[in-house]
NUVORO-698443 format. One line per field, with one value per residue (C-alpha): x, y, z; residue number from 1. Coordinates in Angstrom, 1 decimal, padded with zeros to 4 digits. Layout:
// NUVORO-698443
X [X,...]
Y [Y,...]
Z [Z,...]
k [NUM,...]
//
This chain:
// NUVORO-698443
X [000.0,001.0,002.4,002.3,-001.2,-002.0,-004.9,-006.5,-006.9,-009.5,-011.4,-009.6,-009.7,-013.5,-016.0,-017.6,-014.4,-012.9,-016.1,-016.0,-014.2,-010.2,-010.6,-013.2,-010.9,-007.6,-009.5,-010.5,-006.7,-005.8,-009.0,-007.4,-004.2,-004.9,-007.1,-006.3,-005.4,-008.9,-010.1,-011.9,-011.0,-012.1,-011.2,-012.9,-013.7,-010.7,-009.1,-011.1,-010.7,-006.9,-006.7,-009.2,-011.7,-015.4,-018.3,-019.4,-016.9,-017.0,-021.1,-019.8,-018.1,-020.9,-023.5,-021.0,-020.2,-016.6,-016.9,-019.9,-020.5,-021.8,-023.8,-021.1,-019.4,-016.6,-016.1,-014.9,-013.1,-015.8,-013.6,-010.3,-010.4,-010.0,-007.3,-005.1,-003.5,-001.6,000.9,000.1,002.8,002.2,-001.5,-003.6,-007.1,-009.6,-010.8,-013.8,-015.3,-018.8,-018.9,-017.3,-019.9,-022.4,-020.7,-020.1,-018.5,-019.8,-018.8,-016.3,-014.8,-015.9,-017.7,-021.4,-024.2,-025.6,-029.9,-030.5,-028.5,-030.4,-028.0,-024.9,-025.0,-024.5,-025.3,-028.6,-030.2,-028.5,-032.6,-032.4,-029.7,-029.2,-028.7,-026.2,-026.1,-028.3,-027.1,-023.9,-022.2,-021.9,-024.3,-026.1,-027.4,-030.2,-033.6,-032.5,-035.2,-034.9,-034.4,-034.5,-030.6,-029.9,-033.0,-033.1,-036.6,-038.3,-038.4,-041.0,-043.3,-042.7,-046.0,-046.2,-046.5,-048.8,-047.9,-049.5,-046.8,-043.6,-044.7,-045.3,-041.3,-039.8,-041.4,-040.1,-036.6,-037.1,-035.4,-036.7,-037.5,-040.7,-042.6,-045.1,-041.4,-040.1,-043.3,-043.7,-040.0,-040.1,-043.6,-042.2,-040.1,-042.3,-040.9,-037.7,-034.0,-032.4,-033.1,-034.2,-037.6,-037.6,-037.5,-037.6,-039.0,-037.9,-034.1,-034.9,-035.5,-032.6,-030.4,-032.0,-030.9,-027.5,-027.6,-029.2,-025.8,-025.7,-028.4,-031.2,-034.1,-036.8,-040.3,-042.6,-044.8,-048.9,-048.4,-051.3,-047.8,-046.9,-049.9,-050.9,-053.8]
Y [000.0,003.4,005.4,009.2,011.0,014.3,016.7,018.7,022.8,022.9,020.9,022.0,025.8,025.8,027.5,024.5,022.5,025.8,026.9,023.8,024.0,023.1,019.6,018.6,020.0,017.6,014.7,014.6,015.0,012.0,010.1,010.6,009.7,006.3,005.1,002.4,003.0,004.1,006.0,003.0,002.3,-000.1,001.8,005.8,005.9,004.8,007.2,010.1,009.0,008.9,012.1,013.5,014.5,015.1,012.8,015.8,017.0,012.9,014.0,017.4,015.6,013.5,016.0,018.5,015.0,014.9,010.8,008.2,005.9,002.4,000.4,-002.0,001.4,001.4,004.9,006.2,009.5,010.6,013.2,010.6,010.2,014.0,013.8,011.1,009.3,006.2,004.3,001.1,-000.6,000.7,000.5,-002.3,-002.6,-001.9,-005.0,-003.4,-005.0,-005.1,-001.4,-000.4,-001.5,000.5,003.6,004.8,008.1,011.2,014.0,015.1,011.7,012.0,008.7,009.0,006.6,004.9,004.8,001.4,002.6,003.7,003.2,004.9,007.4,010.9,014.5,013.8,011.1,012.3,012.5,008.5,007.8,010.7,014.5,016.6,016.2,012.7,009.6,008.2,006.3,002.8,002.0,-000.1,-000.7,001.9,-000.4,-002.4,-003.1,-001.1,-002.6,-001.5,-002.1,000.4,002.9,003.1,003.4,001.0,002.1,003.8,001.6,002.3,003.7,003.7,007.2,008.5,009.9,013.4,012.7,012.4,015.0,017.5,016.8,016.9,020.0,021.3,020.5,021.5,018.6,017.9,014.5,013.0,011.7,008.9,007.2,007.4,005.6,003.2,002.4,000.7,000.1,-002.6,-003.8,-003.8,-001.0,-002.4,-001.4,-004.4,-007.0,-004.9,-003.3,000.3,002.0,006.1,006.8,010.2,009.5,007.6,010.6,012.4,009.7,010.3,013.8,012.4,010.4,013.0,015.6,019.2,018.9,021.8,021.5,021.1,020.9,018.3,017.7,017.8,018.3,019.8,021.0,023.3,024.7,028.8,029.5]
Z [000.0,-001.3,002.4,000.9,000.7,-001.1,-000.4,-003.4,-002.8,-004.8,-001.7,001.4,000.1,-000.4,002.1,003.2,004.6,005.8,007.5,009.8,013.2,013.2,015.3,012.2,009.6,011.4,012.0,008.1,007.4,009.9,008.4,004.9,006.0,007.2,004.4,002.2,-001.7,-002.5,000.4,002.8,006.6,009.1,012.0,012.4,015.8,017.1,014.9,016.4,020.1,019.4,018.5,020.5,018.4,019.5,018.0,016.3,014.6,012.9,012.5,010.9,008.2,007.4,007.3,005.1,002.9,003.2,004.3,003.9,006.1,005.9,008.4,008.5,010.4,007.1,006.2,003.0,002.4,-000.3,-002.5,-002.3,-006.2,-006.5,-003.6,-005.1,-007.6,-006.9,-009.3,-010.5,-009.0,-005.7,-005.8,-003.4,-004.1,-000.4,001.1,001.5,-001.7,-000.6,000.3,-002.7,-004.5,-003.1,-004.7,-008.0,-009.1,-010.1,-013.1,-011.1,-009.6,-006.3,-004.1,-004.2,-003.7,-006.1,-006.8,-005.3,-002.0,000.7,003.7,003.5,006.0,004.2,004.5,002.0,004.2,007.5,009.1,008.7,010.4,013.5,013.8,015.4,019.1,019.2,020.3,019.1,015.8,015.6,018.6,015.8,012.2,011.7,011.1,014.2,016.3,019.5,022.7,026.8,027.4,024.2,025.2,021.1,019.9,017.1,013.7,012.2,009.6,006.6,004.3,000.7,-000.9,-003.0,-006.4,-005.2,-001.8,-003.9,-006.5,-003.9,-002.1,-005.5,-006.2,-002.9,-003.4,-006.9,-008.0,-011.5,-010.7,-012.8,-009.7,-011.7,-012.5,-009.1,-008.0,-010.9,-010.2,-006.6,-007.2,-009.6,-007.0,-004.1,-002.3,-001.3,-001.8,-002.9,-001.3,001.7,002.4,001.9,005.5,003.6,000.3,001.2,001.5,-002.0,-004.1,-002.4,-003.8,-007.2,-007.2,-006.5,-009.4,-011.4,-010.6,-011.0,-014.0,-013.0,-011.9,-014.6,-014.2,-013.7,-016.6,-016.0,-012.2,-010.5,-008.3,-011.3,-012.7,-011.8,-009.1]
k [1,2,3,4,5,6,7,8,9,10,11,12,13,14,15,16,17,18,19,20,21,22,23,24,25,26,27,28,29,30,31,32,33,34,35,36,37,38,39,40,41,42,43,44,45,46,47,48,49,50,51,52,53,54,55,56,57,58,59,60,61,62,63,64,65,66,67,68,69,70,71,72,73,74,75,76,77,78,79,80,81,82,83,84,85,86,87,88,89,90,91,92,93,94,95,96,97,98,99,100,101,102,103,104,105,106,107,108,109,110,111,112,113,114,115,116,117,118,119,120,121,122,123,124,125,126,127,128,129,130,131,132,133,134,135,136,137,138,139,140,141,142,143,144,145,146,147,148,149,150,151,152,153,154,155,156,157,158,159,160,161,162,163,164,165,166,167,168,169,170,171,172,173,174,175,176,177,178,179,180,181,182,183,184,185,186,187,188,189,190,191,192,193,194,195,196,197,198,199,200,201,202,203,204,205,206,207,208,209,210,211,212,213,214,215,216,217,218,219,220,221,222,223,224,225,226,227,228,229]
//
């Protein structure tokens, strides 16, 4: 495995990274640091607890997207494409095969999730999992049935939208995305991701707009969402 790392400007210059508090910003360099070849590693929270650093500033990252996280508790440095380029010959692919396929990458080669992935823990479906200041990571898979020793509460059951439902999200997040196929779409697969059962439609159509990039946002033909009072 490759032993030098590099750090792109064009990421560590910009607002968002430089906006976050100065433990947040180091423990993203020692996250980077200690990742295998293609930005996965096993280890994050002992990482943090080494240095020091605060279970928010790990949440920080998540919710500004600089790492994903799995359920598995693997985290991925989510702009490492951008960050580095390794020669073949020193090169070692991440064990982490199973994770790795859960990404793919976008226009401008950074880790993002793909359609059928509704469990990596990102700054897009950050409500599913848990919020600044709540709880704790890796206390649990989320959908895990709560319990009295862990004082975590059941999941909600999960209700199949209506059409008029995902319409009127998409039209708030202005999205572009043509409801009747988002519903016809896990409609023909009976509302599950996978092979799972689908525990957020919600954090569904926010993974669309990851797959759909930086297009903008168009309209939604013949929704009563669009049309003038």
């Amino acid at each position: 495995m490759a032993e030098r790392r590099m750090f792109a400007k064009t990421i560590i210059d910009s607002d968002a990274f430089l906006d976050m508090p100065l433990s947040a910003q180091a423990l993203y360099f020692h996250l980077s640091m200690r990742a295998d070849d293609e930005g996965f590693l096993g280890n994050p929270k002992r990482i943090r607890s080494m240095i020091g650093a605060s279970e928010d500033d790990y949440k920080l990252l998540i919710v500004k997207r600089f790492i994903l996280v799995f359920p598995s508790g693997i985290t991925v440095i989510r702009h490492w494409r951008i960050h580095n380029l390794i020669q073949k010959d020193r090169f070692k692919e991440t064990t982490y095969i199973e994770e790795k396929s859960m990404l793919s990458l976008d226009g401008k080669k950074a880790y993002t999730e793909r359609v059928e992935t509704e469990c990596i823990q990102s700054g897009n479906s950050l409500d599913t999992q848990y919020r600044l200041g709540e709880g704790s990571v890796g206390k649990g898979r989320i959908g895990e049935r709560g319990s009295a020793d862990t004082g975590t509460a059941p999941p909600k059951r999960f209700e199949k939208p209506t059409v008029e439902e995902i319409a009127k999200y998409c039209e708030e997040r202005q999205n572009g995305i043509n409801p009747q196929q988002f519903f016809d779409f896990y409609e023909s697969k009976g509302w599950k991701v996978g092979r799972e059962p689908m525990k957020d439609w919600r954090a569904c159509v926010r993974t669309w707009e990851t797959r759909e990039g930086e297009k903008p946002a168009k309209p939604v033909p013949n929704s009563k969402y669009n049309r003038e009072d």
